[in-house]
C-alpha positions as CSV (number, residue, x, y, z in Angstrom):
1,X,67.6,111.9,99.5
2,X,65.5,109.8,97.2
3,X,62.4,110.7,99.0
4,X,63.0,114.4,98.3
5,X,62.8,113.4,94.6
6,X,59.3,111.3,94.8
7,X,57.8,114.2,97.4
8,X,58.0,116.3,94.1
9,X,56.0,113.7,92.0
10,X,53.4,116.1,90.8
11,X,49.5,115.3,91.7
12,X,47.7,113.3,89.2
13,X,45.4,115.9,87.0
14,X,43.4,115.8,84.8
15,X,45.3,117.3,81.1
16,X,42.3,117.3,79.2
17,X,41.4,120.5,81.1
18,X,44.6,122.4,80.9
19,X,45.9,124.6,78.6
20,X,48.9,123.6,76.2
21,X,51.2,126.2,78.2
22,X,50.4,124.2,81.4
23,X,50.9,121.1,79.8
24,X,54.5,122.1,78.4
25,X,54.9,123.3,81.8
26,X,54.1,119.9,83.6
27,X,56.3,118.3,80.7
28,X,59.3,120.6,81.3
29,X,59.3,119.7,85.2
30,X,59.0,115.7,84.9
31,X,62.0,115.7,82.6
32,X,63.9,118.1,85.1
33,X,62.7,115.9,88.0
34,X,63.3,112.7,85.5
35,X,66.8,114.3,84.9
36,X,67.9,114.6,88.5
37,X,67.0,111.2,89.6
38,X,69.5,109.8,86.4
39,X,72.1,112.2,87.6
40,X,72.0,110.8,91.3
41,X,71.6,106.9,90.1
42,X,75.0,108.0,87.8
43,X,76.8,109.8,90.9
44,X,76.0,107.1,93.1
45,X,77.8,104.5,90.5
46,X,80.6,106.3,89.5
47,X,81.0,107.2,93.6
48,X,80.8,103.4,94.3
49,X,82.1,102.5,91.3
50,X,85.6,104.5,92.4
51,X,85.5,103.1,95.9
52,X,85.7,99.8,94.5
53,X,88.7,100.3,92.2
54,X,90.4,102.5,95.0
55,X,90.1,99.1,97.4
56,X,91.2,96.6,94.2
57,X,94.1,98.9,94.2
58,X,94.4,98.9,97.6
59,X,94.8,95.1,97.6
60,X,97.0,95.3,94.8
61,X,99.3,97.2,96.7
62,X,99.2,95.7,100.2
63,X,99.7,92.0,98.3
64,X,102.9,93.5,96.2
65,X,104.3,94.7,100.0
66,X,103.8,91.3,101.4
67,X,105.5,89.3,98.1
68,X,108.5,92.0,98.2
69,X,108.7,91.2,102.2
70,X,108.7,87.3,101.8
71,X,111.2,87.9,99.0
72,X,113.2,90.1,101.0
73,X,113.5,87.4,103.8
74,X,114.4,84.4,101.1
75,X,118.2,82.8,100.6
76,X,119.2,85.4,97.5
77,X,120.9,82.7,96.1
78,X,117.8,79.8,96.8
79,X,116.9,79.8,93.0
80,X,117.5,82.2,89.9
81,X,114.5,83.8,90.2
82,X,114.8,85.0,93.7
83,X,118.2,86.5,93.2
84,X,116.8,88.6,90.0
85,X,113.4,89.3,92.3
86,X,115.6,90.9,95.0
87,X,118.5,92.7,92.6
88,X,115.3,94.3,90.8
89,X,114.2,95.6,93.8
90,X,117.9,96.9,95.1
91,X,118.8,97.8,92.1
92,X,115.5,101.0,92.4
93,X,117.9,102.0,95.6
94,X,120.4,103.6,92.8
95,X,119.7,106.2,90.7
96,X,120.1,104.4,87.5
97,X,118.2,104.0,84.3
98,X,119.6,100.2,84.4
99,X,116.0,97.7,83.3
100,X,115.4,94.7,85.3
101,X,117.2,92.3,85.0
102,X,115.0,89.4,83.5
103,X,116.2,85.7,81.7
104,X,115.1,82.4,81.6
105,X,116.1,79.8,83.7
106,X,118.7,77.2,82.4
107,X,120.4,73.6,84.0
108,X,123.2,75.8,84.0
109,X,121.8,79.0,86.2
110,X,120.9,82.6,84.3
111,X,122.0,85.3,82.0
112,X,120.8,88.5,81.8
113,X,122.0,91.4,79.9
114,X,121.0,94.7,81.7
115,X,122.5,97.3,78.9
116,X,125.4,96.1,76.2
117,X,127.7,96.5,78.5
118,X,126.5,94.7,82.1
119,X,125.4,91.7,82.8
120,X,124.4,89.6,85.4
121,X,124.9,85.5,85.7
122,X,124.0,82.8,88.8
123,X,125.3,79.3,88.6
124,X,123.8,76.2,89.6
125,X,124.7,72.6,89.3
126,X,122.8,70.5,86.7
127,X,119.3,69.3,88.5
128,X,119.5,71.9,91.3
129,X,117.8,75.2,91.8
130,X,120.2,76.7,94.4
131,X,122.9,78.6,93.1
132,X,126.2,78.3,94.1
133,X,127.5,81.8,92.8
134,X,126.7,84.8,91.2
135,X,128.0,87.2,88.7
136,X,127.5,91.0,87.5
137,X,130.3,91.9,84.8
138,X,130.5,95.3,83.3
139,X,133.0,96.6,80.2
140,X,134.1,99.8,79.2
141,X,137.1,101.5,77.3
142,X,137.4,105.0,79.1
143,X,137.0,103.6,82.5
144,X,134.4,102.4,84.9
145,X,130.5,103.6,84.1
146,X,127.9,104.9,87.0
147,X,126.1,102.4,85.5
148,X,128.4,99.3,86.0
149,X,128.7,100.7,89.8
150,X,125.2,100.9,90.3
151,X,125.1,96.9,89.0
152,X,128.1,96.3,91.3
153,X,126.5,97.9,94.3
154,X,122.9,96.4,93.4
155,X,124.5,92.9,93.2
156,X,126.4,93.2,96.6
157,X,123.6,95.4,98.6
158,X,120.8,92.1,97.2
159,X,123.6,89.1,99.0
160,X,124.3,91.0,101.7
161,X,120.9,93.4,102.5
162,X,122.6,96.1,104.6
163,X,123.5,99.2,102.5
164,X,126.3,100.3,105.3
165,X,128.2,96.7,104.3
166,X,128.0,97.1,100.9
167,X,130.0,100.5,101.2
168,X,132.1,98.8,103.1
169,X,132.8,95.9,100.7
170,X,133.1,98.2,97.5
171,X,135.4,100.3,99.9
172,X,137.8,96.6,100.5
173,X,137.1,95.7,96.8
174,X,138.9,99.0,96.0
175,X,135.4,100.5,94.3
176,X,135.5,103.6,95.7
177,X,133.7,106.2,93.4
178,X,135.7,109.1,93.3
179,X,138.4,107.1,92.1
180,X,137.7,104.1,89.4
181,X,134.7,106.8,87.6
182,X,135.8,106.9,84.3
183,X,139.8,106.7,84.8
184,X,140.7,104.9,81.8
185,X,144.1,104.2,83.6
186,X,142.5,103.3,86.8
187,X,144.7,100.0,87.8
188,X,141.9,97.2,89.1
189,X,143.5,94.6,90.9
190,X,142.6,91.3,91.7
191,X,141.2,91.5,95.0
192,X,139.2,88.8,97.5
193,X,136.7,90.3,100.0
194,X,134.6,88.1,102.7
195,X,131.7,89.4,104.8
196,X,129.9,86.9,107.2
197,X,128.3,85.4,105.0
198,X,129.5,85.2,101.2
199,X,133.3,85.5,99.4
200,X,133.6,88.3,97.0
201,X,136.4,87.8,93.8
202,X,137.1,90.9,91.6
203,X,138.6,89.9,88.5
204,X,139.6,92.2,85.8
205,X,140.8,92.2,81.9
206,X,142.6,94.3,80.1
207,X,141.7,95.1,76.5
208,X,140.2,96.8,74.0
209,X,136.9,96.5,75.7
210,X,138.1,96.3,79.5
211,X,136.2,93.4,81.7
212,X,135.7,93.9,85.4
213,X,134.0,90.9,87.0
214,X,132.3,90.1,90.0
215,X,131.7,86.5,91.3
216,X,130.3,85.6,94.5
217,X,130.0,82.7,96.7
218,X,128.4,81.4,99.7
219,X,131.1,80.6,102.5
């Protein structure tokens, strides 16, 4: 392609002899040719220039699949910041406008406040970073929000990783949608669940503000 361009380089003559229209005319088609070879160097870099950002991208992507994976496949309750790391990414599986849940780490575990009414806690002993349980609460005065099911769900779905078991523990827990959504006189009860791996206490508060409170634990 470049040799096209050069091929055109006019033949050296002599302008001494030529006439000012010819000269304007030789002028005119060095810019054009001038013109064209700028336009194909600027192609040429934008083209590689988007290939370039369309593989950093690329990379970005493929490396974000691999650190969700090896997240996926960690203990959720190894350390605070693999439980959050793995709720943030369940908690997508709802449709909820819920943010991630983010905190700083503490001797004691984590807080984090998702909304003013739900928040999430994990527990660990003093000098250890494996938590031995886990909390989402969520209060309310007319009743149970989407919102503090979708945390509910999120929490359970992030211990247990199957979304067919977390139906089936919300089911146990008495968490059935089409019941506890917004019924103010909805009557919680205290209520103990066990899958294979973790034991599930509901705990709820009646009050002004009502409290329902999950805790989990490993078995």
């Amino acid at each position: 392609m470049f040799d096209k361009f050069f091929k055109e380089k006019a033949p050296k003559v002599d302008e001494s002899t030529l006439s000012s229209e010819e000269l304007k005319q030789i002028r005119h088609e060095r810019v054009r040719r001038n013109l064209r070879i700028l336009a194909l160097f600027v192609a040429g870099y934008y083209f590689v220039s988007a290939g370039f950002s369309w593989y950093e991208e690329s990379q970005r992507e493929e490396l974000a699949a691999q650190n969700a994976q090896l997240v996926q496949n960690e203990d959720p309750l190894s350390d605070g910041p693999t439980f959050r790391a793995l709720y943030n990414q369940n908690l997508n599986t709802y449709d909820t406008a819920l943010p991630t849940a983010n905190a700083n780490d503490s001797v004691e575990g984590f807080v984090a406040v998702l909304s003013p009414s739900i928040e999430l806690r994990g527990f660990c002993n003093p000098g250890e970073r494996k938590l031995y349980a886990a909390q989402v609460q969520s209060r309310f005065t007319q009743g149970l929000e989407k919102e503090g099911l979708n945390a509910i769900s999120a929490f359970i779905l992030t211990l247990e990783k199957d979304l067919n078991l977390t139906a089936e523990i919300l089911k146990n827990l008495g968490l059935i949608e089409s019941e506890v959504l917004l019924k103010a006189d909805h009557p919680f009860e205290k209520t103990q669940v066990q899958s294979p791996k973790y034991t599930y206490e509901l705990n709820y508060l009646e009050g002004e503000i009502d409290e329902l409170t999950l805790i989990a634990t490993s078995r």
